[in-house]
C-alpha positions in Angstrom: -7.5 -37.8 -3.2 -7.0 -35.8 -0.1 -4.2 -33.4 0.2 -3.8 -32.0 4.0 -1.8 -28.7 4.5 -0.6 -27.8 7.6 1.0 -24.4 8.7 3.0 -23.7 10.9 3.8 -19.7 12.0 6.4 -17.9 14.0 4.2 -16.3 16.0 1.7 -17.8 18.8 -1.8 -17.2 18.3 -2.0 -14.7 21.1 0.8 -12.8 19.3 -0.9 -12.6 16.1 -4.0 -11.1 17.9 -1.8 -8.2 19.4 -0.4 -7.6 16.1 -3.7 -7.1 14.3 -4.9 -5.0 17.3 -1.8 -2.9 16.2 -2.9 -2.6 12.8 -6.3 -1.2 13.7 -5.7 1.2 15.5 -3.2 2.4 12.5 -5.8 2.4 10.3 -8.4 3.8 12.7 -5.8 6.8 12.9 -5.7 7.0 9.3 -9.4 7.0 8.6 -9.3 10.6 10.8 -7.1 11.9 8.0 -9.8 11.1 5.3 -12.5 13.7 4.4 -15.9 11.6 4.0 -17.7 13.5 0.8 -14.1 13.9 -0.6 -13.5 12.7 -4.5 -11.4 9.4 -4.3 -8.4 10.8 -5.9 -8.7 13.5 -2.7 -9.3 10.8 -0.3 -5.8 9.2 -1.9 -3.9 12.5 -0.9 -5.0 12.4 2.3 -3.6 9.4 2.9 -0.6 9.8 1.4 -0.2 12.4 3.2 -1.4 10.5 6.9 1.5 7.8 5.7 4.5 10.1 5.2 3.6 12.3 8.2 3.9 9.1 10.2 6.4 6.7 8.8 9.4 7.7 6.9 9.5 6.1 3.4 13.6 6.2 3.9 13.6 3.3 6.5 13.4 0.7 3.5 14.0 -2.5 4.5 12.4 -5.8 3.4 10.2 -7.9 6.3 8.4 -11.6 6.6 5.1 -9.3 7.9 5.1 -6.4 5.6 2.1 -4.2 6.7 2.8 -4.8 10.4 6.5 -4.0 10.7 5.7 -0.6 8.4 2.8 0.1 11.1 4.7 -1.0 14.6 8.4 -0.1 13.6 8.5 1.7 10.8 10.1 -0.6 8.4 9.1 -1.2 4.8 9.8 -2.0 1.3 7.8 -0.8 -1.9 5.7 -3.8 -0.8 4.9 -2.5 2.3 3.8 0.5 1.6 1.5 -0.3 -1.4 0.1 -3.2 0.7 -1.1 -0.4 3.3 -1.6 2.1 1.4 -4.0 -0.3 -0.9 -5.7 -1.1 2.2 -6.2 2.2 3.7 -7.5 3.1 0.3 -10.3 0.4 0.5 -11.3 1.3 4.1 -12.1 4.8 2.8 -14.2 3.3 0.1 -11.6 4.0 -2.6 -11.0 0.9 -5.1 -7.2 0.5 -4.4 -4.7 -2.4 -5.7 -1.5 -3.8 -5.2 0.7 -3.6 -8.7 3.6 -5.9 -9.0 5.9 -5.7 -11.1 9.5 -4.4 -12.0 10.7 -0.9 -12.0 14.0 -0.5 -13.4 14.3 -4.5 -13.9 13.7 -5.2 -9.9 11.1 -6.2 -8.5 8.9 -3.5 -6.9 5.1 -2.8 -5.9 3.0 0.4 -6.4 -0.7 1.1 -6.7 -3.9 1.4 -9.1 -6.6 3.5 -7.5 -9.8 3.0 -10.3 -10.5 6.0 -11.9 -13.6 6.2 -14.0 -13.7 3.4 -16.7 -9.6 3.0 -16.4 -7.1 3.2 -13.6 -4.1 6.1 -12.3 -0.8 4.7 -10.6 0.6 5.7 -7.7 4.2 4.8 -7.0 4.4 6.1 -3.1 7.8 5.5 -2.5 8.6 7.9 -5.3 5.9 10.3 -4.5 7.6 10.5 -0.7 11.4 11.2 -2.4 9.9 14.0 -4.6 8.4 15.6 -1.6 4.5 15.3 -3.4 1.4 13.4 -4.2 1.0 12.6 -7.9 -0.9 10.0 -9.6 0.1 8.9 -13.0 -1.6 7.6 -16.4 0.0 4.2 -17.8 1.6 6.0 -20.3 3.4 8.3 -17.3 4.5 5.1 -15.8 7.8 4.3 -17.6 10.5 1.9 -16.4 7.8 0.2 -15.2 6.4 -3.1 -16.6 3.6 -5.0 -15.2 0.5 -7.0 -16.7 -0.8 -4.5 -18.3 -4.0 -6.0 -19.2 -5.2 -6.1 -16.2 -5.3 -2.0 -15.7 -6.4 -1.2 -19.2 
């Protein structure tokens, strides 16, 4: 059997290009932020830090192109910003995921930055409304429910 799958997107070819261009540069601007020799949990601060500095976590809104609309316009979701922030995370050599699950019985997104022979969450969103950086065991992470064996 053959099965053929076609796609079809919004945006021209051309326009896709200028949007990943866009994104680049973003993270190019991020990676200035990041201290080389730092420790990995460090290197997550810094970024943190690079994210709420330049795009305010109180524009929440939900978008078809997550990571770009957070990066040109400012406009994200919990989605948005662990999508970035996971990515940013890898381009400074830090082993960063993208969590979903619920939080309070909605859906939401946060991160798992690996941490020695287990994992630390990081819920930006709520790092950014309590005005600081904090990483947090699985055991600090209540109201939230996700596969849990994968971060064990």
């Amino acid at each position: 059997r053959v099965i053929e799958v076609l796609f079809a997107y919004e945006n021209s070819r051309d326009d896709l290009r200028a949007m990943q261009q866009t994104v680049a540069t973003a993270f190019d601007s991020a990676m200035l932020y990041v201290t080389q020799n730092a420790k990995d949990t460090e290197k997550c601060g810094e970024l943190y830090r690079y994210l709420v500095l330049h795009y305010d976590p109180d524009g929440l809104s939900t978008s078809i192109t997550p990571a770009y609309s957070l990066l040109q316009y400012g406009v994200g979701d919990s989605k948005a910003y662990a999508t970035v922030y996971a990515a940013m995370c890898r381009k400074a050599d830090v082993e960063c995921s993208v969590v979903v699950g619920t939080k309070d019985g909605k859906p939401y997104y946060w991160n798992a930055v690996k941490e020695g022979d287990g994992y630390l969450f990081i819920d930006f969103l709520q790092c950014a409304r309590q005005g600081t950086f904090a990483m947090y065991t699985k055991e600090q992470m209540r109201n939230y429910v996700w596969d849990y064996s994968a971060y064990s």
